[in-house]
N, C-alpha and C positions, 0 to 999 in steps of 0.2 A: 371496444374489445379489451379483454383486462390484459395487465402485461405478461408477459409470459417469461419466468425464473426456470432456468437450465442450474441445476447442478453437477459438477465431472465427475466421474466414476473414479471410484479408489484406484490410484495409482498400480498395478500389477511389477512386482520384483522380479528381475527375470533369476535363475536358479544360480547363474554365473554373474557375477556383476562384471564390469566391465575396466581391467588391470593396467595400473600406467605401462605405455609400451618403455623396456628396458632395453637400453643402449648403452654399448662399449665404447669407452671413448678411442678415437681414430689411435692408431698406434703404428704413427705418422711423423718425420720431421716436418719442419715448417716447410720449405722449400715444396714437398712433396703435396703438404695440403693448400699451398698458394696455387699447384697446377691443378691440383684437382678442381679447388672455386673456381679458376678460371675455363676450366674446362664446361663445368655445370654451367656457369653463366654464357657462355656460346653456345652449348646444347641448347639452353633456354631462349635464346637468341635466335636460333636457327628455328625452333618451333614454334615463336610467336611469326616469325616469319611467312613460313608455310602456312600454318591457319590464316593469317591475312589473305595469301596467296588465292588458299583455298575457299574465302569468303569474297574476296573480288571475285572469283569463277562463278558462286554460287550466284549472287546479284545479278551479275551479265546474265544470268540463265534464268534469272527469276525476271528481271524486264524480259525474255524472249517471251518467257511463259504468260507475262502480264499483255503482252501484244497479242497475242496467239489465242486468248481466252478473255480479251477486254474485263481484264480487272487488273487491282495494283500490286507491283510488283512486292510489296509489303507482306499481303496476302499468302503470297506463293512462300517468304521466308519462315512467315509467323505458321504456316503447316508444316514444314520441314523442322524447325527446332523444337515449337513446343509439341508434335504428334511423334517426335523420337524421344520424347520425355516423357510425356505420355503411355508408351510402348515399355521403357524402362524402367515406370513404376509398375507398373504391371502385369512385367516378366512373372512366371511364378520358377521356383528353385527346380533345376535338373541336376541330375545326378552331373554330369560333366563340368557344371560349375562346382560342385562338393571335390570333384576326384584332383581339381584346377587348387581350389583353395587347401587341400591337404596336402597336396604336391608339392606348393608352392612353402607352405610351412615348416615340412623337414628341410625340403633343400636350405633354405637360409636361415634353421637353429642355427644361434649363436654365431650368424656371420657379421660381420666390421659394415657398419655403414663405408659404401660404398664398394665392397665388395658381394654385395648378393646378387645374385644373377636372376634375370629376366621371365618372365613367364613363357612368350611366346616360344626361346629357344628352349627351355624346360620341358613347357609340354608336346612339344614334335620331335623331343628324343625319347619320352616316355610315353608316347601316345598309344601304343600298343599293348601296355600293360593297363588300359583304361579296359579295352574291348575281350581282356579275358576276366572282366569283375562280373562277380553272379551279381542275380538281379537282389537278393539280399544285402547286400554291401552297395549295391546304388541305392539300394530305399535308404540305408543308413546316411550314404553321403547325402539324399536330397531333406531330411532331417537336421543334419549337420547345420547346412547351406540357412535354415529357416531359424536354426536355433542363434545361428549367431547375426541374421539381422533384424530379430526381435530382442537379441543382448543390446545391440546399437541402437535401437528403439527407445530400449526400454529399461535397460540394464545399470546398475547401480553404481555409480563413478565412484571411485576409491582416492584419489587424490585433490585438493581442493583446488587447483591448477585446472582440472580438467571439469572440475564442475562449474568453475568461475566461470571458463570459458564457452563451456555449452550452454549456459544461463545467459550469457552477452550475447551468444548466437543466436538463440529461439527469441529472444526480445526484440533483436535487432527484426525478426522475420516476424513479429507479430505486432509493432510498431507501423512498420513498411504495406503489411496486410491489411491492418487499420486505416490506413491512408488511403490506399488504392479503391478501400470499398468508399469512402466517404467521395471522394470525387465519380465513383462510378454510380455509388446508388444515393448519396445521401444520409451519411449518420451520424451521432455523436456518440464518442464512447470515453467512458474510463475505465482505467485497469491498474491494478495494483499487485505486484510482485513480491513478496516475502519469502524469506529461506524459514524452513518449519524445525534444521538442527540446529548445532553449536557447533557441526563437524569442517565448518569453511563460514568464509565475511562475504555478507553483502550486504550492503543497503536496501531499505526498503525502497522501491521502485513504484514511479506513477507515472501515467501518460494520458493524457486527457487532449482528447483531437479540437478544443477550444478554450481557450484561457478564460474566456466569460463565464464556462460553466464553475469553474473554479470561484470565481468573483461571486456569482450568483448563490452556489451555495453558501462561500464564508457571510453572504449577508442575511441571509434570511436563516439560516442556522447555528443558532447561539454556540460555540466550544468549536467552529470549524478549522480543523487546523492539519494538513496530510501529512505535515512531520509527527505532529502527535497519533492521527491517526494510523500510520503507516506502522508505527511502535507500536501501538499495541492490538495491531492485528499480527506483528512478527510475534510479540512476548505470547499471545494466544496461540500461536499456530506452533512456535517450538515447545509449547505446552502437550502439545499433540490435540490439538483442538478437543481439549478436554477439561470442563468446570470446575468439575471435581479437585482435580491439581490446583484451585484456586483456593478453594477453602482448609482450613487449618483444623476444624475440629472436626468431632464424628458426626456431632447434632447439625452444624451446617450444611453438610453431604448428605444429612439423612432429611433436610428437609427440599433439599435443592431435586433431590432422587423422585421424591413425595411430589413436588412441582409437576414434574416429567409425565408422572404417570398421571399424575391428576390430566396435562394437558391432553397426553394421548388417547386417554379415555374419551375424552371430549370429544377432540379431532376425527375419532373415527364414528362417534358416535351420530354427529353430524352428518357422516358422510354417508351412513346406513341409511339415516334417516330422509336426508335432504331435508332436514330443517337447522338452518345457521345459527338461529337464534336458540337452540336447543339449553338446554340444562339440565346436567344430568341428578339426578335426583336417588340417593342412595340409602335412604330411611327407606322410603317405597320404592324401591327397584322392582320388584316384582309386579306394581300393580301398573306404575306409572311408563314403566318402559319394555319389561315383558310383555306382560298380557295387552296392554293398551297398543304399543308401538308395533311388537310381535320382533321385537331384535334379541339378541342374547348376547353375554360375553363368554366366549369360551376360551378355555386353555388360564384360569388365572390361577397362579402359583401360591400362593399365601391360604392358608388354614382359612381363614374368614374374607369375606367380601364387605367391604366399608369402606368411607370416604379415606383417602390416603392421609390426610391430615390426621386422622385417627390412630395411621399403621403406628407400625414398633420400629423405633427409631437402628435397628439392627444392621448396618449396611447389605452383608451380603445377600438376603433375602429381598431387599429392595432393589438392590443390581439385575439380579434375576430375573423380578418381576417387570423391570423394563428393558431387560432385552428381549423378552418374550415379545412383549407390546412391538420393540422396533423389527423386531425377527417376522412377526407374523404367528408364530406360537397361539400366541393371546391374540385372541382379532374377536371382533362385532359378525355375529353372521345373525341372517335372519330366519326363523322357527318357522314351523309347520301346522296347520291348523290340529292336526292330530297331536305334537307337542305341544302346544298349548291348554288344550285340554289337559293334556297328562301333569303339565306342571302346573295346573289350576287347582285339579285335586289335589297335588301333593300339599300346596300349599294350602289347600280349607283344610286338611288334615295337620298340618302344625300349628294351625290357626288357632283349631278346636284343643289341640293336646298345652298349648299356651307355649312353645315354643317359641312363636313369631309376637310379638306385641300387636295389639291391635290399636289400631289408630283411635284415637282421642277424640270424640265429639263435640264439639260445641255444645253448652249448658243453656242458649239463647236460640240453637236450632228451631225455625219455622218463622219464627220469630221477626219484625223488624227490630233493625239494630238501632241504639242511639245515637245520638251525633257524638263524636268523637268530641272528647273535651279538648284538644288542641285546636280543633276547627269551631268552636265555643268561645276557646280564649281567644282566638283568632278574630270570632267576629266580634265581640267586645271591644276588644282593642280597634278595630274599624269602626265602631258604631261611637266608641268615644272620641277618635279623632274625627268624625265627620260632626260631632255637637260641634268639637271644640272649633273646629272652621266656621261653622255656620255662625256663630256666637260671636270670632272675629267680625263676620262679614255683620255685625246689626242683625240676625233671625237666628230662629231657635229651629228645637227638630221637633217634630211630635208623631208618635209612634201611635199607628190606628191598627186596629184588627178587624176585620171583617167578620160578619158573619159566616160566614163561609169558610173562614181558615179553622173558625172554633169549634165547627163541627165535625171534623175527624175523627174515622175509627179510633186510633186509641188514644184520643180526649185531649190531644196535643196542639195549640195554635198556632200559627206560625204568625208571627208581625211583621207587618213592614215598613218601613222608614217615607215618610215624608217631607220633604221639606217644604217649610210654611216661612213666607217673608214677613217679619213682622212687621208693624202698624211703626212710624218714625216716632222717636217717645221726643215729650218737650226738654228743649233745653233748661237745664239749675238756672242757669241767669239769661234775664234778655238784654241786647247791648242797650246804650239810648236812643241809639240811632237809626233802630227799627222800625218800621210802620206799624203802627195799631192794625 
């Protein structure tokens, strides 16, 4: 099964980004703000309290429930917390949470930490100015309610405090998520984090759920190294993941643009086709992928159609022409048996008018070809190193032809090699000690 590549969809800004909240400082003696922390810390005291309280009750009743339905009283907890989480991702916005959170915003313009007052006593004094709102002014509050928790979403942090901090939070939840699935299902992952501005500090970030896979690549991949690579995939991404920003002159960009389109051509070309090994062929486009394939390109922006290494080094022209390619503009579609014809004629009529060159015939057409002189010197060089062995070894070579090779159509013999062991020749001198 081949792997299967996700890429994330462009990030969406929301219209509001989202403002450091602005606070007055307490304008408080000491004395006064020593009662108040201590007063906060007993509230807080008093409410970790109660939820204990309130989580012993719940247990006691979740064993009743586990006796009473023979299952574990775990069960009964794990529906209760995560099916009210559940419910409250997937509230959708009313109007009475819009009238709650506008209410709630005049009342404590400009109030003192620690002096703003409470929702619930807010809204059961104003509750009656909810129920004379026309049904236009609730559509607007349940708009409201959607706009600002798609700003929370999605919306653009303005101080580096608050982006630091939301960046260590989603880490933290997509570290922890990583885990969870490797224990439940079985995975390995890595993940890498980079800030794409200059407008706040981070480090680049990696998390890899086995340190072997680390081990494993720096060995078998010569330059591995995640402090370098983590650089410059930041330096690439604050670049606004753009190539172009990389090169210095116009001829660089205009050949790196020329690349693009070259590949995209390709790419879809292929895809029309369903053949991978394709190549596109733009001397004969007409014969070799119109008429034979029966595809076309349509929507290209440039005066002339020809291989892009060809185009005019011009930037803007070549931007153009491959946004159209990544837009859809320019796309591969496939012709009609009646357009085909029509662009058959057109083309035997600029054939005839000598507009189109006409392709180049072979002077040797019909003809057998000769042996290629490199495959010629090729075999010389083999036929001379196979004497020169054979001469090592004590025999020679000797070259026969048959009758049969020398009677060929066009009068040509082909030889073949034998090897003959020769007869032992006598030795220059005989020792004395020889036998007769």
């Amino acid at each position: 099964m081949p792997t299967e590549v996700t890429y994330g969809p462009q990030a969406a800004i929301a219209a509001r980004p989202i403002a450091p909240t602005t606070r007055k400082p307490p304008n408080h003696d000491s004395a006064t703000l020593r009662a108040m922390q201590a007063a906060s810390r007993a509230k807080s005291e008093a409410i970790d309290a109660d939820i204990q309280k309130w989580y012993d009750s719940s247990e006691a009743y979740a064993h009743e429930l586990a006796a009473k339905y023979d299952k574990d009283a775990q069960h009964f907890l794990g529906l209760m917390f995560s099916g009210g989480l559940k419910k409250q991702k997937n509230r959708k916005p009313n109007a009475y949470n819009g009238w709650q959170r506008r209410l709630m915003m005049e009342a404590n313009k400009g109030a003192q930490p620690g002096d703003r007052v409470g929702l619930i006593e807010t809204s059961t004094e104003y509750r009656d100015s909810y129920h004379k709102l026309s049904d236009e002014t609730k559509e607007e509050l349940k708009e409201e309610v959607q706009d600002a928790r798609e700003s929370r979403q999605m919306g653009f942090r303005l101080n580096q405090r608050g982006r630091l901090a939301d960046a260590n939070n989603v880490w933290k939840q997509i570290t922890e998520l990583l885990k969870g699935l490797k224990a439940r299902v079985g995975i390995e992952a890595m993940v890498l984090m980079v800030r794409n501005n200059h407008e706040f500090t981070m480090d680049p970030r990696w998390y890899i759920t086995a340190s072997q896979i680390d081990d494993y690549l720096g060995t078998n991949f010569k330059g591995w190294d995640l402090e370098k690579i983590g650089a410059l995939v930041e330096a690439f991404s604050v670049a606004g993941c753009d190539f172009m920003s990389f090169y210095r002159t116009a001829r660089e960009k205009a050949e790196h643009l020329k690349k693009l389109i070259r590949q995209k051509i390709l790419e879809g070309l292929a895809t029309i086709t369903g053949e991978s090994n394709i190549q596109m062929n733009y001397i004969n486009y007409e014969q070799e992928i119109i008429f034979r394939r029966g595809v076309i390109l349509r929507g290209w922006l440039l005066s002339e159609f020809k291989n892009p290494s060809e185009l005019s080094t011009s930037i803007p022209p070549l931007k153009a022409q491959w946004q159209a390619l990544q837009s859809g503009a320019c796309r591969w579609e496939k012709t009609t048996p009646e357009e085909r014809e029509k662009l058959k004629a057109s083309f035997a009529e600029k054939l005839a008018g000598g507009q189109v060159k006409k392709r180049k015939e072979r002077s040797d057409k019909g003809k057998k070809h000769a042996r290629p002189k490199k495959s010629r010197a090729k075999g010389k060089g083999k036929e001379a190193a196979t004497a020169a062995a054979v001469a090592t070894a004590g025999g020679d070579v000797e070259k026969e032809s048959s009758d049969d090779d020398e009677s060929g159509d066009d009068g040509e013999g082909q030889s073949r090699k034998r090897r003959r062991v020769a007869e032992p020749k006598s030795a220059e001198f005989v020792p004395d000690d020889a036998d007769d």
